[in-house]
C-alpha positions in Angstrom: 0.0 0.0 0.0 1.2 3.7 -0.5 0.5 4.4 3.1 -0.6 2.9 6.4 -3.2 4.7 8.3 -3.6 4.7 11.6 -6.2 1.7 11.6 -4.7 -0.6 9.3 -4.1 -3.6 10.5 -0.4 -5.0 10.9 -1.5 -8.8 9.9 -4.3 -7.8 7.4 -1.2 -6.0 5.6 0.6 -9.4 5.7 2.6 -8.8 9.1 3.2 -12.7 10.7 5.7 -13.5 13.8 9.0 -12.7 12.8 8.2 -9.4 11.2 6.2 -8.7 14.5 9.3 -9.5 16.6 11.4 -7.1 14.3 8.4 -4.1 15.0 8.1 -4.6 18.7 12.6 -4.3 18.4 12.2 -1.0 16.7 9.7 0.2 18.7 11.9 -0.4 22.0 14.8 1.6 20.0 12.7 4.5 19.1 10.6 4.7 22.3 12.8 2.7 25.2 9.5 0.5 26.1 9.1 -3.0 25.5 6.2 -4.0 24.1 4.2 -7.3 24.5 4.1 -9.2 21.9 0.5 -10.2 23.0 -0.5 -6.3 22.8 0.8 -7.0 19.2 -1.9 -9.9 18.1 -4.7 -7.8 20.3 -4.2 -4.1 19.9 -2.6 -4.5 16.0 -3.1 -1.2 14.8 -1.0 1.9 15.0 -3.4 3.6 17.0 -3.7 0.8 18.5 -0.1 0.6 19.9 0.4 4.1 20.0 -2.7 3.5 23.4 -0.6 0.4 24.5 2.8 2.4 24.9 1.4 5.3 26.4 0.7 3.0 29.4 4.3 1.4 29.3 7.2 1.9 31.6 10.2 2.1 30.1 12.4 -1.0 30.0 14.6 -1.8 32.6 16.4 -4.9 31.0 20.4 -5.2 30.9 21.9 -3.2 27.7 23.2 -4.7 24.7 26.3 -2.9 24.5 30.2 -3.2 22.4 32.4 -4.8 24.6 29.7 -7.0 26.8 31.4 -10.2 25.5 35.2 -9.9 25.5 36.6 -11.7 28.9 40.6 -10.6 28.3 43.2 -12.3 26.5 41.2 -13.0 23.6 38.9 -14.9 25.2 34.6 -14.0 24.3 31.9 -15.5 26.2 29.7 -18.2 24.6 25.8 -18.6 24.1 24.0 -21.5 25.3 23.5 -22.7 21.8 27.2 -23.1 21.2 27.6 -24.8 24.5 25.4 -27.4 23.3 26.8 -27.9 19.8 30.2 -28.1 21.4 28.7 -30.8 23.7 27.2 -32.6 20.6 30.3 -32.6 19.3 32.6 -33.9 21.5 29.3 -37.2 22.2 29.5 -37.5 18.0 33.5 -37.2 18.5 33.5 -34.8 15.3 30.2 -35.4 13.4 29.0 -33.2 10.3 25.7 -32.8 11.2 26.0 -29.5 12.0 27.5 -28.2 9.0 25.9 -25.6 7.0 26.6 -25.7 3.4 26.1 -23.8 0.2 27.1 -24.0 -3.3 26.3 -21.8 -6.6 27.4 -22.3 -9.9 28.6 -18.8 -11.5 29.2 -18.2 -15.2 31.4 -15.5 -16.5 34.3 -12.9 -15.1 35.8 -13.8 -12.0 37.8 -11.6 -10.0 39.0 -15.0 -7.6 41.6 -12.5 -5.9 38.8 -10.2 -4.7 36.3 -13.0 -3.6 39.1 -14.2 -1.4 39.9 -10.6 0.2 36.1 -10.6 0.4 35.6 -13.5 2.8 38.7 -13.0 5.0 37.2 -9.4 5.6 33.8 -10.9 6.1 35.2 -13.6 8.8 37.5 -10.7 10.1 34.0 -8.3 10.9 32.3 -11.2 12.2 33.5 -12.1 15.3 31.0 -15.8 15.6 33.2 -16.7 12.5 36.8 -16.8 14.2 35.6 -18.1 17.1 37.1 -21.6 18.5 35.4 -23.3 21.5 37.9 -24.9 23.2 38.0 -26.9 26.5 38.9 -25.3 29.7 41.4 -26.9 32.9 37.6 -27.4 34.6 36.1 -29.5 31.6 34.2 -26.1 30.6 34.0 -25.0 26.9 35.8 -21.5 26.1 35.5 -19.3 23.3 38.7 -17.8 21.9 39.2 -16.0 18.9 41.3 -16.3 16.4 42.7 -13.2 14.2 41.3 -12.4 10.3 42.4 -14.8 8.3 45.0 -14.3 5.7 42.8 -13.8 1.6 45.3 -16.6 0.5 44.4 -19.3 2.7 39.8 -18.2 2.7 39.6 -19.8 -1.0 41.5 -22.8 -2.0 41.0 -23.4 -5.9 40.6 -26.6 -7.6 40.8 -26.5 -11.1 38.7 -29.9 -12.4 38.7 -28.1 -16.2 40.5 -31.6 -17.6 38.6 -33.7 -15.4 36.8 -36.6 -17.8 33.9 -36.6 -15.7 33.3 -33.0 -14.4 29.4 -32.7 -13.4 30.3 -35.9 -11.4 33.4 -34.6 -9.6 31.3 -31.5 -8.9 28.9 -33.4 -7.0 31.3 -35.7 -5.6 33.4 -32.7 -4.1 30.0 -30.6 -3.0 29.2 -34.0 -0.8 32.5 -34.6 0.1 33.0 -31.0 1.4 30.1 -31.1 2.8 30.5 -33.9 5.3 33.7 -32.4 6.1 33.5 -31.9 10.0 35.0 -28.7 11.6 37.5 -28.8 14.8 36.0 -27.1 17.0 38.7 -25.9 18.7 41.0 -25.1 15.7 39.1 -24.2 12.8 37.4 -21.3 11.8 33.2 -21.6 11.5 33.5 -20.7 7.7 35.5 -22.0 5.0 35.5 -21.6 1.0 36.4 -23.7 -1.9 36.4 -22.5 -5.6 35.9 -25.4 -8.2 37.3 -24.4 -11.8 35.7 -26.1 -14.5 36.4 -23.9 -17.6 37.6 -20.5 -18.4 34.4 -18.8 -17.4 32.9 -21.1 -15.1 33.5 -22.2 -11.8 31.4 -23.6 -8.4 31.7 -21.6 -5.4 31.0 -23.3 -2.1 31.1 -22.0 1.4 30.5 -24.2 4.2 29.5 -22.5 7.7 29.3 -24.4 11.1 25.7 -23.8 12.8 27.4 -22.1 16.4 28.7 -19.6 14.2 25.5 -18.7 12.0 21.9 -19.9 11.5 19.3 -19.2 8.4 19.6 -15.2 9.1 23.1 -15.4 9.3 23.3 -16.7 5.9 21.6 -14.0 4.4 23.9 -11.6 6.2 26.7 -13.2 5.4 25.8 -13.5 1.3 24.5 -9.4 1.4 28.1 -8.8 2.9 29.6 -11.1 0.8 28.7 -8.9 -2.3 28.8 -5.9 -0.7 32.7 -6.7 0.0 33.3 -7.9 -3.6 32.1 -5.5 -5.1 34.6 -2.9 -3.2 37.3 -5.0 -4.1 36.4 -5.5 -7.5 37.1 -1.9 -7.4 40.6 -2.2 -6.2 39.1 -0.8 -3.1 39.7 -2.1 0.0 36.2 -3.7 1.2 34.6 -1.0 3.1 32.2 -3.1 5.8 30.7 -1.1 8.1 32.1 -1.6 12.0 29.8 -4.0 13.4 27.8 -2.1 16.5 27.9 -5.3 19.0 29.6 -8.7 18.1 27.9 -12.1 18.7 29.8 -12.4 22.0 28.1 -9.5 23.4 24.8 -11.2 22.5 25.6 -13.6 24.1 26.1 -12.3 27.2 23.6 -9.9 27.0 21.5 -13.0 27.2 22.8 -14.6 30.2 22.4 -11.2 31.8 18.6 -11.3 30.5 18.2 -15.0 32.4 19.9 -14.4 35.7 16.8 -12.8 36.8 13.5 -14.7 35.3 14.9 -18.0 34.6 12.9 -19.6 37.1 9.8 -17.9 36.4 10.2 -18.5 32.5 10.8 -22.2 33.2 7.9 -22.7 35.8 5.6 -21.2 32.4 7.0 -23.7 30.4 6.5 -26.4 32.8 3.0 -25.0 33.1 2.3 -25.3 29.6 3.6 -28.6 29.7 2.0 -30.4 32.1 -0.2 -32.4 30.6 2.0 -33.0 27.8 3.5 -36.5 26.6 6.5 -37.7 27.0 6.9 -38.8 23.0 4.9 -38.8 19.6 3.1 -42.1 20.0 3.5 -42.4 16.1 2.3 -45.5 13.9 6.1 -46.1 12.5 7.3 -48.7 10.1 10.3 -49.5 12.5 10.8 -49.3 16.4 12.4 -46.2 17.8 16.5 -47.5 18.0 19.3 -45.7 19.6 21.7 -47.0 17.2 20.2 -46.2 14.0 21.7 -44.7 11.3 22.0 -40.6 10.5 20.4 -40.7 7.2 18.0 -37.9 6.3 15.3 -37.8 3.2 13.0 -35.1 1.8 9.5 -36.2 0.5 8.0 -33.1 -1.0 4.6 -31.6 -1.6 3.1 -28.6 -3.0 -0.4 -27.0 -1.9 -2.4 -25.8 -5.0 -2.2 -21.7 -5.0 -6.3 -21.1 -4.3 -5.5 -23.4 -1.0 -2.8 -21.3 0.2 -5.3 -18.3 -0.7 -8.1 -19.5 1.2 -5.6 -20.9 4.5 -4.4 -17.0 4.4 -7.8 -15.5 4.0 -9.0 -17.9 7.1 -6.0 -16.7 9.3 -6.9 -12.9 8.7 -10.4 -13.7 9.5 -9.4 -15.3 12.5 -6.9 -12.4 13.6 -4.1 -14.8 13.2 -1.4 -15.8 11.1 -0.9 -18.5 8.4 1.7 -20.1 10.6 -0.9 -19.9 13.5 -3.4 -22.2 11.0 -0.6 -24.3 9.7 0.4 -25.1 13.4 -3.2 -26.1 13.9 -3.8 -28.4 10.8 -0.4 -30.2 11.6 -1.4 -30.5 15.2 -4.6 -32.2 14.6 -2.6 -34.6 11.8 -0.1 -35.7 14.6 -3.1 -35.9 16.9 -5.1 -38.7 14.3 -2.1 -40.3 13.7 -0.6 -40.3 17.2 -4.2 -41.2 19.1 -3.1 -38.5 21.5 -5.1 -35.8 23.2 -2.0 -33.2 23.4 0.9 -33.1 20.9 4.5 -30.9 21.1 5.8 -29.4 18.1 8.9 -27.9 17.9 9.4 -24.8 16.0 12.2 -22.3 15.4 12.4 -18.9 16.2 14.8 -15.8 14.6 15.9 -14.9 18.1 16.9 -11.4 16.9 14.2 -9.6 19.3 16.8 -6.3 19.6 17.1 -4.3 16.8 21.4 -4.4 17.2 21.1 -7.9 16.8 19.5 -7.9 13.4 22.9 -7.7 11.5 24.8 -10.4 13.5 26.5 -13.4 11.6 25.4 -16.3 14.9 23.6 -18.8 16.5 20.8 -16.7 17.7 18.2 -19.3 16.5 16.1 -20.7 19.4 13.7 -23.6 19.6 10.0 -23.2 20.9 7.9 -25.7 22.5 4.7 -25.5 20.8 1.9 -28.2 23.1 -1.1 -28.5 21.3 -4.4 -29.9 23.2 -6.7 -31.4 21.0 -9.2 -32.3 23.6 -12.7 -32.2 23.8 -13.9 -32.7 20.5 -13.1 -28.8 19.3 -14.0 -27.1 16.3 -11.5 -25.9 13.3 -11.3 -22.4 15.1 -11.6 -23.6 18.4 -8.2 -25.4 17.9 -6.8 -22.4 15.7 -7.5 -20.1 18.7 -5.4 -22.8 21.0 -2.3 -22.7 18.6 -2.2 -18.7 18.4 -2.8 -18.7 22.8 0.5 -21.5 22.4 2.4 -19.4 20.1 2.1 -16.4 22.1 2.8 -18.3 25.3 6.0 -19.5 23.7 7.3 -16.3 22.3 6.5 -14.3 25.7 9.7 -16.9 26.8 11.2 -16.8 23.6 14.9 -16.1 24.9 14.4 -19.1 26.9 17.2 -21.3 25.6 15.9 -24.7 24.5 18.9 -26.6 26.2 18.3 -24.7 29.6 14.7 -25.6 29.6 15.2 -29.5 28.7 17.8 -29.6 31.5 15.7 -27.7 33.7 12.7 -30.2 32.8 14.9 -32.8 34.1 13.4 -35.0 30.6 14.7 -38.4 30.5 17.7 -38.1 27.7 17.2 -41.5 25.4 19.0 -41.3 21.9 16.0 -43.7 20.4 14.0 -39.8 20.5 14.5 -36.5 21.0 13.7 -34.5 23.8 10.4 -32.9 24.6 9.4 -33.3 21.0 9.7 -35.4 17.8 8.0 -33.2 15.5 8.9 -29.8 13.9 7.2 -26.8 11.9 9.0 -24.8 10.2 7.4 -21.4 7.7 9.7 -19.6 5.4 8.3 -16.2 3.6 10.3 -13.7 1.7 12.2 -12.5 4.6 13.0 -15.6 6.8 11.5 -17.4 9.1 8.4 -16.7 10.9 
C-alpha cells in the first residue's frame, strides 16, 4: 500500500511472527519501552499501539552494549546454543551434522583474488566466524578468537577443467565438502572452496558451522559477501561497516537477560507442559533405536495456490497468522495419527528480538515448544484459537534457551528420540522465518 493509516491492520497487511518480533525491536529503539508481543496480536493497529505504549514503563532490562562479551586475552563469552553444539560434538566425536553448506554455480568474469579478500574481511568483521570453542582446565567450553584470516588461505582453488567426468566430480566434491567436519577448537566456522571447470565457469562453495551462523546469518553473510566484492572489484579495499555489537556481546547480553527470570520462565513452560506427553506415540514402520543410522530424506509436496489463498484469508479472519493455522492443521494430523489428546511441536524462532542484533552473523536461533491440546472434540477455530494462545505463550519466553529448559525439565535423555518433542514446523516467507 502507498500508506498505512492509523487503523490498518499489521497482519491484514501481511505482518506474521517474525516481522512482529522485528516491529516490537524498533519500537523499544525509538521509544525505550518493551512492548508485548501479545498487545501486538490484540491491539494490531497503530493507533492501536500508539494507546498500549502510552501505558508502558520504560524497560529496565540489561543493555546490549560493544564490549559485553570480551573476557581478556582474547577470550569471548559463549551462548547457550554453542555450549550445546560443542557438547554434541565432543558425544559425535567430530560429526558433520551441523554443517551448513552452500554452493552456486557462476558463469562469466571472476575476480577469484577479490572473492578471497572478500571473505577474510567478512570472517574478520564477524566475530561468531573466528571463534574456536575450546575446553577449559575445569572440563568447561571456552570461546577464543582467532585473528582475520589471511585472503590466500579463505579460498583454495581446484581446477577440475581436464577432469573426464566434471558434473560428477562437482557433486562428488559438494558432498564430500560437505560432510567435512570442523575442529572445533581449531578451525574457523566458515570455510571456502572454488571449483574451476572452464575459463568462465566455476562452483563456489562456502561451508559454515551452525554455532557460528543460523538461516539469518546466511543472508547476512551473502548481502556482505557482495557488498565486500564488489569494493574490491574496485581495487578498493572492502569498506564493511564496523559492526555495533559482536555475537559475544549477544551472548552475554543473554545470560544477563536470564539471571533474573529463569525460574519464572521455566515454571511457564513447565506449566504449559504439564499435561504433555513424554513422545509422539506415532504408527512407525520400524521401532524407535538408539543406534540407527543418521540418514535424512525429503518427500515433497506442493499445496495448489487457491489453498494457500483460502488458509491466508482464514488466518486474517481469524486475527491470526498462516503459521498460527498451519500449526493447527499439523497438530490435529499428529493428533489422528498419534491417538493423542496433546501433541508438542517444535518450532524455530529468529531470536533477533533487539534491533542491534538484526545484522549479527550467529547462533541466535532458538527452539520453541509449541503443546497443542486437541481435547474435547473442538472445532477448526476452536483449535486455531489454542495454537495462536501456544504461540504467544511460547514467544512471551522466547529467549528461553531450548537446552536450559530440557535440563531444567529434568526430561529423561534417550538417543531412540529427541527431547520434549519429535516433530517440527517450520514457515519460510520472503524474509525468513516466521
Amino acid at each position: 500500500v502507498e500508506q498505512v493509516g492509523l487503523h490498518d491492520g499489521f497482519f491484514a497487511l501481511g505482518g506474521h511472527s517474525l516481522l512482529a518480533m522485528r516491529l516490537i525491536a524498533r519500537l523499544r529503539e525509538q521509544t525505550g519501552c518493551s512492548l508485548p508481543l501479545r498487545a501486538l496480536f490484540e491491539h494490531p493497529t497503530p493507533q492501536g499501539l500508539a494507546d498500549q505504549l502510552a501505558d508502558l514503563a520504560v524497560d529496565s532490562g540489561p543493555p546490549l552494549t560493544a564490549g559485553l562479551g570480551r573476557l581478556g586475552e582474547g577470550r569471548v563469552v559463549l551462548s547457550y546454543g554453542q555450549q550445546r553444539l560443542w557438547t554434541l560434538d565432543r558425544l559425535e566425536g567430530g560429526s558433520a551434522d551441523y554443517n551448513i553448506p552452500m554452493a552456486v554455480r557462476l558463469r562469466g568474469p571472476l575476480d577469484v583474488s577479490a572473492l578471497g579478500q572478500s571473505i577474510a574481511a567478512l570472517v574478520g568483521r564477524h566475530e561468531a566466524l573466528r571463534t574456536v570453542i575450546v575446553e577449559g582446565d575445569d572440563g568447561v567450553p571456552e570461546g577464543r578468537l582467532l585473528p582475520a584470516p589471511s585472503p590466500a588461505t579463505v579460498l583454495p582453488v581446484t581446477d577440475l577443467s581436464d577432469h573426464g567426468d566434471v558434473e560428477g566430480a562437482v557433486r562428488d566434491f559438494i558432498a564430500a565438502e560437505a560432510a567435512h567436519p570442523f575442529d572445533l577448537a581449531v578451525d574457523y566456522a566458515l570455510r571456502g572452496s572454488l571449483l574451476r571447470l572452464g575459463p568462465a565457469e566455476v562452483v563456489f562453495m562456502l561451508t559454515a558451522h551452525h554455532h557460528a551462523s543460523d538461516g539469518l546469518s546466511v543472508d547476512v553473510l551473502l548481502r556482505g559477501l557482495a557488498a565486500a566484492y564488489g569494493a574490491c572489484c574496485t581495487g578498493a579495499a572492502p569498506d564493511l561497516p564496523v559492526m555495533p555489537v559482536q555475537y559475544s556481546d549477544w551472548a552475554a547480553w543473554q545470560r544477563a537477560c536470564l539471571a533474573t527470570g529463569l525460574d519464572e520462565k521455566v515454571a511457564r513452560a513447565r506449566d504449559r507442559l504439564s499435561l504433555s506427553p513424554a513422545y509422539l506415540d506415532l504408527p512407525l514402520d520400524h521401532p524407535r533405536r538408539g543406534d540407527r543410522a543418521r540418514r535424512a530424506g525429503y518427500l515433497e509436496l506442493s499445496l495448489p495456490a487457491d489453498l494457500v489463498g483460502r488458509l491466508r484469508g482464514l488466518a486474517l479472519s481469524e486475527g491470526s497468522t498462516l503459521f498460527t493455522v498451519l500449526l493447527a492443521a499439523y497438530g490435529a494430523l499428529l493428533g489422528r495419527l498419534s491417538g493423542q489428546d496433546e501433541v508438542v511441536i517444535g518450532s524455530p524462532v529468529a531470536g533477533r528480538t533487539r534491533v542491534e542484533a538484526e545484522g549479527l552473523i550467529g547462533f541466535l536461533v532458538n527452539t520453541l515448544v509449541l503443546p497443542l491440546s486437541l481435547s474435547g472434540g473442538c472445532t477448526s477455530r476452536e483449535l486455531i484459537d489454542r495454537a495462536r494462545a501456544s504461540v504467544e505463550a511460547a514467544l512471551i519466553d522466547q529467549d528461553l534457551p531450548f537446552e536450559r529448559l530440557v535440563d531444567d525439565l529434568g526430561v529423561t535423555r534417550s538417543l531412540e528420540h529427541s527431547p520434549v518433542f519429535q516433530a517440527m514446523l517450520a514457515l519460510e516467507d520472503e524474509v525468513g522465518s516466521s
